[in-house]
C-alpha positions as CSV (number, residue, x, y, z in Angstrom):
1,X,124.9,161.8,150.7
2,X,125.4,162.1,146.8
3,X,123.0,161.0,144.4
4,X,124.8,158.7,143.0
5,X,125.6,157.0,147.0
6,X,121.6,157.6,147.5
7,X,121.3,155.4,144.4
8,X,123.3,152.9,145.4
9,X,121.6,152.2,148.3
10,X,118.1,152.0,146.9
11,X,119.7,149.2,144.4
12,X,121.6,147.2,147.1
13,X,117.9,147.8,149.0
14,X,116.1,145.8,146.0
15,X,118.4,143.5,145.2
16,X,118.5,142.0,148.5
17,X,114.9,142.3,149.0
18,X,113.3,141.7,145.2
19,X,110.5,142.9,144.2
20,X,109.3,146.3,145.8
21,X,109.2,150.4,145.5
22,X,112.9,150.2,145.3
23,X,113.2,148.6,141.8
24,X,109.5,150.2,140.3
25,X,109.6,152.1,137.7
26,X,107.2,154.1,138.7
27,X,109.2,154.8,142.3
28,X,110.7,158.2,142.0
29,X,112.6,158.5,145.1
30,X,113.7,161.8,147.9
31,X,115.9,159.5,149.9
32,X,116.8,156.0,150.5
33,X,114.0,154.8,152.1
34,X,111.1,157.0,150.7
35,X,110.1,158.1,147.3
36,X,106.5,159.1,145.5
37,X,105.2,156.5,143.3
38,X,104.3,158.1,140.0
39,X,101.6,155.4,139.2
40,X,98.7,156.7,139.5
41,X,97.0,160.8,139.5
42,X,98.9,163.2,142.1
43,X,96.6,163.3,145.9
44,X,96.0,166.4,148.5
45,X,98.8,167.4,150.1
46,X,97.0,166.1,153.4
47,X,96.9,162.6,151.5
48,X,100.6,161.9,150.3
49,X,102.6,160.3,153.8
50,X,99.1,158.1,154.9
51,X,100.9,155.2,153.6
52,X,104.3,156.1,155.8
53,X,101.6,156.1,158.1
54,X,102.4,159.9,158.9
55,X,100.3,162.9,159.5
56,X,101.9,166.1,158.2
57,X,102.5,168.4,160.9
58,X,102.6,171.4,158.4
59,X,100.6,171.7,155.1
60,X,101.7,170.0,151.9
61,X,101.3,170.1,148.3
62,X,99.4,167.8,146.1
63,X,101.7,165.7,145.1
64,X,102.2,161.8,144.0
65,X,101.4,159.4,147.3
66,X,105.0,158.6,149.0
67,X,105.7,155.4,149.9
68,X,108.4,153.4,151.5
69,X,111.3,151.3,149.5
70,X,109.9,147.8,151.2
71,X,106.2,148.7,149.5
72,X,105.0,146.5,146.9
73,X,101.6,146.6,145.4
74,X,100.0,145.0,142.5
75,X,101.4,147.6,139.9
76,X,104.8,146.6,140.5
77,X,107.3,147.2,137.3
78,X,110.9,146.7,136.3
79,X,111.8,146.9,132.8
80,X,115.1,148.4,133.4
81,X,118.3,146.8,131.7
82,X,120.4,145.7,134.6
83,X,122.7,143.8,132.7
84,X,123.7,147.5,131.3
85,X,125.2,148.6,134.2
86,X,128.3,146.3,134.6
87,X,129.3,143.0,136.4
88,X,130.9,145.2,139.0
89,X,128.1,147.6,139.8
90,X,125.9,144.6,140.1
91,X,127.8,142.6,142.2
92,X,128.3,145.4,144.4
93,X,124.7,145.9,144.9
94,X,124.5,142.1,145.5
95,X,122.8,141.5,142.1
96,X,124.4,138.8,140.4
97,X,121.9,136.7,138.0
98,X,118.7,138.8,136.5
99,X,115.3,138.1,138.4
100,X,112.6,136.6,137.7
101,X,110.3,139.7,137.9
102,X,112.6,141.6,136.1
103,X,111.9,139.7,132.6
C-alpha cells in the first residue's frame, strides 16, 4: 500500500470509531493498525509491543511504546484542522461534521 492509501485508512479508522490512537497527535503510525505513540520518553526494545500484547521474538530497539489504532488513553489529542482537507476527502473518510473532541 502507498502512504497516502495507508493514510486513508487510519482516517476512515477514526472517523468511524472517534476518539483513539488513530486521530492522536502523538500516534505516529508503521501501518494501518499500529503505530508508536510519541507521548511520552522512548522504552527498552523488550518494552515497545507489551501493549499489542506481543513478545518480540528477536531483539528490538528502544523505541516509543506501539500501540494499536483502537487505543485510547487519557493523553488523547487532536488539534489537527480537518476542515483543511476538503469536503471530499472528508466525506470519503466518513467524516462529515467536526467532533466534539476535536475542538
Amino acid at each position: 500500500m502507498s502512504h497516502d492509501t495507508d493514510q486513508l485508512y487510519v482516517d476512515r479508522f477514526y472517523a468511524q470509531h472517534g476518539k483513539c490512537c488513530a486521530g492522536c497527535d502523538f500516534w505516529s503510525w508503521h501501518n494501518p493498525v499500529v503505530g508508536d505513540c510519541t507521548k511520552s520518553a522512548p522504552v527498552p526494545g523488550w518494552q515497545r509491543m507489551t501493549l499489542l500484547g506481543m513478545k518480540p521474538s528477536h531483539p528490538q530497539d528502544a523505541g516509543h511504546i506501539m500501540t494499536s489504532r483502537e487505543n485510547v488513553c487519557g493523553e488523547f489529542m487532536d488539534t489537527f484542522d480537518w476542515e483543511s482537507l476538503g469536503p471530499y476527502y472528508l466525506k470519503s473518510i466518513g467524516m462529515t461534521v467536526k467532533r466534539e473532541w476535536q475542538k
